[in-house]
C-alpha distance (Angstrom), angle and dihedral (degrees) to the residues before:
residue distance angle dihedral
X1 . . .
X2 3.73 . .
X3 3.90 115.2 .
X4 3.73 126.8 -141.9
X5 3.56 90.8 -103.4
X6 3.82 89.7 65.3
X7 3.62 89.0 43.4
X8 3.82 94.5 53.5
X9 4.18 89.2 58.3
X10 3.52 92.9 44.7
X11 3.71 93.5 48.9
X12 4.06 82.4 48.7
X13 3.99 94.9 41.1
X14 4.27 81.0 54.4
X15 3.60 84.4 48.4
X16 3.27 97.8 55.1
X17 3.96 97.5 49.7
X18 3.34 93.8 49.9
X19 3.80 96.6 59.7
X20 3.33 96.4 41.3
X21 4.50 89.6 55.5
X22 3.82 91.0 37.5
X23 4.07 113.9 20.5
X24 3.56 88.8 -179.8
X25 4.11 94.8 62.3
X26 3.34 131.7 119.9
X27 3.96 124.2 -123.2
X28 3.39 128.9 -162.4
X29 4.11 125.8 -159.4
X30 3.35 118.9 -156.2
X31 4.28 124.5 -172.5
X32 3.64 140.0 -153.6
X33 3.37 116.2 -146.4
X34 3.66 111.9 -152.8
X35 3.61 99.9 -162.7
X36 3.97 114.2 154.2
X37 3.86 119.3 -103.7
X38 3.79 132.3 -151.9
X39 3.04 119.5 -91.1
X40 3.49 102.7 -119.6
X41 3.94 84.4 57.4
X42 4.37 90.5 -110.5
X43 3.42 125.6 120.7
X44 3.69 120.2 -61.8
X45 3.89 125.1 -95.3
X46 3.48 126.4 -129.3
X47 3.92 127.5 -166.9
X48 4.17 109.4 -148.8
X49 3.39 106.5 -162.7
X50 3.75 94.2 -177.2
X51 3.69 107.9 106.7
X52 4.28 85.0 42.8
X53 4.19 78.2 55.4
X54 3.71 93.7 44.6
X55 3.69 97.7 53.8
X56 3.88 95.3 44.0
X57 3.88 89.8 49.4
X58 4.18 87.0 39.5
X59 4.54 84.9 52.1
X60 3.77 92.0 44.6
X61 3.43 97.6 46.0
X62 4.32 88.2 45.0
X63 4.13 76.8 57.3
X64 3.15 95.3 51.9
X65 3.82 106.8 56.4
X66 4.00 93.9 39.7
X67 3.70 83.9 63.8
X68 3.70 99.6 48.3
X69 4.04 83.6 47.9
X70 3.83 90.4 54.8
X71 3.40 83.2 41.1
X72 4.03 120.2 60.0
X73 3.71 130.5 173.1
X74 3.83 130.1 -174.3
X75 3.92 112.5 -106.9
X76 4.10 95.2 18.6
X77 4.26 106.3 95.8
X78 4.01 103.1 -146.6
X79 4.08 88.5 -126.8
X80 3.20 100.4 52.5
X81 4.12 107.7 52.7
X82 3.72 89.8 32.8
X83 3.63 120.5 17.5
X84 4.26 89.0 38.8
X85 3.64 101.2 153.6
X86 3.76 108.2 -26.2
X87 3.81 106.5 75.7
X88 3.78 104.7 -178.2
X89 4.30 131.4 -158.4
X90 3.42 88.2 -160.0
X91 3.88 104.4 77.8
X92 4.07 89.9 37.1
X93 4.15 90.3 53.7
X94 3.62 99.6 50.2
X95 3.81 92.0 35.5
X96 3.96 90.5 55.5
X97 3.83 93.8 43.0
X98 3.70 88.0 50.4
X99 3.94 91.9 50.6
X100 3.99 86.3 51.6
X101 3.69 90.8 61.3
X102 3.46 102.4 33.5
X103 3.79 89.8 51.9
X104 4.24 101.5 46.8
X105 4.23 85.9 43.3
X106 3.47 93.0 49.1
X107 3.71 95.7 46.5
X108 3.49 90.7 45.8
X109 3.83 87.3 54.6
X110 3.45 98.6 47.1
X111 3.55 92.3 57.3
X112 3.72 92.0 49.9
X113 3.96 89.3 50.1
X114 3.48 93.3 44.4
X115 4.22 91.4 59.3
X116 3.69 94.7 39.5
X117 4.11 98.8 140.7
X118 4.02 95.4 23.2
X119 3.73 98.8 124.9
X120 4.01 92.5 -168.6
X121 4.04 87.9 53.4
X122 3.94 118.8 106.3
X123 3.64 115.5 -166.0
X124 4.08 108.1 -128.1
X125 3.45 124.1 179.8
X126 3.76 116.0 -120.1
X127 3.43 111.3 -155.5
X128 3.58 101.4 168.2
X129 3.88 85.8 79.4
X130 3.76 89.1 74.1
X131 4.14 91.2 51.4
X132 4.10 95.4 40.2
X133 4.43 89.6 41.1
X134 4.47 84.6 51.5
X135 3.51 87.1 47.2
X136 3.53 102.1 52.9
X137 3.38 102.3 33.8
X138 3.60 99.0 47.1
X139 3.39 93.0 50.0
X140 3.82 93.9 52.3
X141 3.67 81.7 47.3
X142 3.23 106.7 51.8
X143 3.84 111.6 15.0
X144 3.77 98.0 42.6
X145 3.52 88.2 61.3
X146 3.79 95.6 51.6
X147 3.89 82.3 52.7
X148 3.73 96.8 63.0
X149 3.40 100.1 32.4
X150 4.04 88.9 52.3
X151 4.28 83.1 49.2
X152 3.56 93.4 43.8
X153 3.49 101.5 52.7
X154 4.08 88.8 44.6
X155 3.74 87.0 55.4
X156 3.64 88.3 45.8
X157 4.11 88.4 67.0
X158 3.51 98.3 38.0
X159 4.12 88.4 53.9
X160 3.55 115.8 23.2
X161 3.97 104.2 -164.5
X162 3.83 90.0 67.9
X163 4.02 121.4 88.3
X164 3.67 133.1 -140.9
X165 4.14 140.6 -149.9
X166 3.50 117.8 -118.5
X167 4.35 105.8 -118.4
X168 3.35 88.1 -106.9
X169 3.54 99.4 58.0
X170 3.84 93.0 38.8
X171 3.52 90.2 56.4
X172 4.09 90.4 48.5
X173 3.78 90.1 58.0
X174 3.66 88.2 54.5
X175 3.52 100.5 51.2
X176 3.51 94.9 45.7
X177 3.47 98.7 48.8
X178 3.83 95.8 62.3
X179 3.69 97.0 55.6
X180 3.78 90.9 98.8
X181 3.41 86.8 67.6
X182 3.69 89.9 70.6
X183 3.54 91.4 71.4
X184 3.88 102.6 35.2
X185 3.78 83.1 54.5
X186 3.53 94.1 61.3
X187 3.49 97.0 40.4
X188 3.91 86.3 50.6
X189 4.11 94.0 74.2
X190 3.95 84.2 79.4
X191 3.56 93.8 108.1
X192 4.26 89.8 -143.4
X193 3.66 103.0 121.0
X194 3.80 94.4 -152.8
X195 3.77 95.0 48.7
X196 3.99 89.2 49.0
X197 4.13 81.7 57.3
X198 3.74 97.5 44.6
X199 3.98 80.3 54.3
X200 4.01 89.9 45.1
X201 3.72 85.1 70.5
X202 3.25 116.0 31.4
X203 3.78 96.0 57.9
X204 4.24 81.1 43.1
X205 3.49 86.7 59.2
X206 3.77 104.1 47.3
X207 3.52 96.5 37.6
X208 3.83 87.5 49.1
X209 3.61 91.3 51.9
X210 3.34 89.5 66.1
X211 3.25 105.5 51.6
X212 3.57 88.0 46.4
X213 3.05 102.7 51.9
X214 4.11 102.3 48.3
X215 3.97 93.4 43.2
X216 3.95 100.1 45.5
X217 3.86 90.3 66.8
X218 4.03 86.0 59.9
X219 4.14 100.2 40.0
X220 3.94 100.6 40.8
X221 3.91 91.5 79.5
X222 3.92 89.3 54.4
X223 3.96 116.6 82.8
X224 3.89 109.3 -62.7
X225 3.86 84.5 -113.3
X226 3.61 97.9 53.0
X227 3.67 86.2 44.6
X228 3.55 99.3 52.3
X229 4.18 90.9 44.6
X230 3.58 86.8 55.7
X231 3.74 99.3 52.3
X232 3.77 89.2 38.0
X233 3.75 88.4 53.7
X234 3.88 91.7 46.3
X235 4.13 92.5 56.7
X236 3.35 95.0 36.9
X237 3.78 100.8 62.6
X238 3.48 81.3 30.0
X239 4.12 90.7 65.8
X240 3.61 92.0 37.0
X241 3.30 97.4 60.5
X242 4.25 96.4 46.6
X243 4.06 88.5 45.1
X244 3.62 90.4 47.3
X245 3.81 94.6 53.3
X246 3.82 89.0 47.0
X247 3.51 101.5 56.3
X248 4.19 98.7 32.0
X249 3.91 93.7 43.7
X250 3.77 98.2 28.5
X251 3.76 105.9 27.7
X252 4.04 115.7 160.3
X253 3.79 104.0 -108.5
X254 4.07 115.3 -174.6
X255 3.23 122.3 -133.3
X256 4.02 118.7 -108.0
X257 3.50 117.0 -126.4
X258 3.91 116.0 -143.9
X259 4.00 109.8 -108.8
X260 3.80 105.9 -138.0
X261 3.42 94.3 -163.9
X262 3.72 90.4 53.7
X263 3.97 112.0 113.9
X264 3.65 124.3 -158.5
X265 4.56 107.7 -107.6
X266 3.99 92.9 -161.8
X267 3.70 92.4 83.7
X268 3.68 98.1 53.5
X269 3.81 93.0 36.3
X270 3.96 84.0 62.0
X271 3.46 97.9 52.3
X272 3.75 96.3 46.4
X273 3.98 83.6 66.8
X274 3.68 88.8 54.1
């Protein structure tokens, strides 16, 4: 039995002769591909594993730039070693929905902790802490960002030698940069005033950091007053909004002591009327 091999160098030994009577004949090569079937003789299957890879390299990579914003260092801008050129809304969404929660459950629980032992205290509910938390944060979130990436860009025209973020990647920064709030939020339903402030500015000063630290590489070519207003603006809204989740969400309520000499006015405000 000859094998294809042998078949190829005859066809090629054929070849050969033929060019060498007529130099001016055509050849023509034919292949066998001896690809495996199926074994039920249909068309073969194939297992992409791409999107599978895609989301495992889209989760690690989601890992990997809320730990550089929980994790700042001096010199190394936060958009640069690990948002590069894939900014991402996924990470900053869930990140800011989580805060939402985190922040109205937490506040609610601090308040319970904080009247643990208050006989005259009735534990309500509040859930207009989730609606006022979405509103604030996703507006810092979300419309800050358009802000200075709108002011930016105009400052961009008017002097040339400074650079700007895309939205996208403005709005990245942003989202990553409150995700230490997550934790500080939680830690917040310690009713222990000074620990709550300790907290206050810590997370102020990492998430700071990295807003700092990605948008003073773009503003320090502008005018050093421009560049200073800018940065000023950035930390200022910045402190705003971590003070004003303190003391709204996680306001110091004192405990009510019971009056013992305190008598009940319903009964003598019935009898009045008869």
């Amino acid at each position: 039995m000859t094998s294809p091999n042998d078949l190829k160098f005859e066809e090629l030994e054929d070849a050969v002769q033929l060019l060498s009577a007529d130099p001016a004949a055509s050849t023509l090569s034919m292949s066998v591909s001896h690809a495996p079937s199926s074994p039920a003789g249909g068309p073969d299957v194939k297992v992409d594993l791409s999107e599978d890879e895609q989301a495992q390299e889209e989760s690690a990579e989601v890992l990997e730039r809320v730990r550089g914003s929980m994790m700042p260092f001096p010199g190394r801008s936060f958009l640069k070693h690990y948002v590069r050129t894939s900014p991402d809304l996924y990470g900053p969404f869930w990140i800011c929905v989580t805060l939402v929660f985190s922040m109205a459950i937490s506040g609610n629980l601090s308040t319970f902790l904080s009247q643990t032992g208050n006989p005259e205290y009735h534990y309500r509910p509040q859930f207009h802490r989730v609606t006022i938390a979405a509103a604030v944060i996703f507006i810092y979130a979300w419309l800050v960002p358009v802000a200075l990436w709108g002011f930016l860009t105009w400052r961009r025209r008017a002097e040339r030698q400074i650079g700007v973020f895309s939205f996208l990647e403005t709005v990245c920064v942003y989202g990553y940069s409150l995700f230490i709030y997550i934790p500080t939020s939680v830690l917040w339903s310690i009713p222990v005033q000074w620990l709550q402030w300790i907290l206050v500015l810590v997370s102020m000063g990492v998430s700071g950091s990295v807003l700092v630290l990605t948008f003073w590489p773009v503003v320090r070519d502008d005018t050093k007053v421009m560049a200073a207003a800018t940065l000023a603006t950035i930390l200022v809204l910045h402190t705003l909004l971590a003070v004003g989740c303190k003391l709204y969400f996680f306001q110091a309520s004192e405990k009510l002591a019971p009056s013992p000499t305190s008598k009940p006015i319903h009964a003598s405000a019935t009898t009045g009327f008869l």
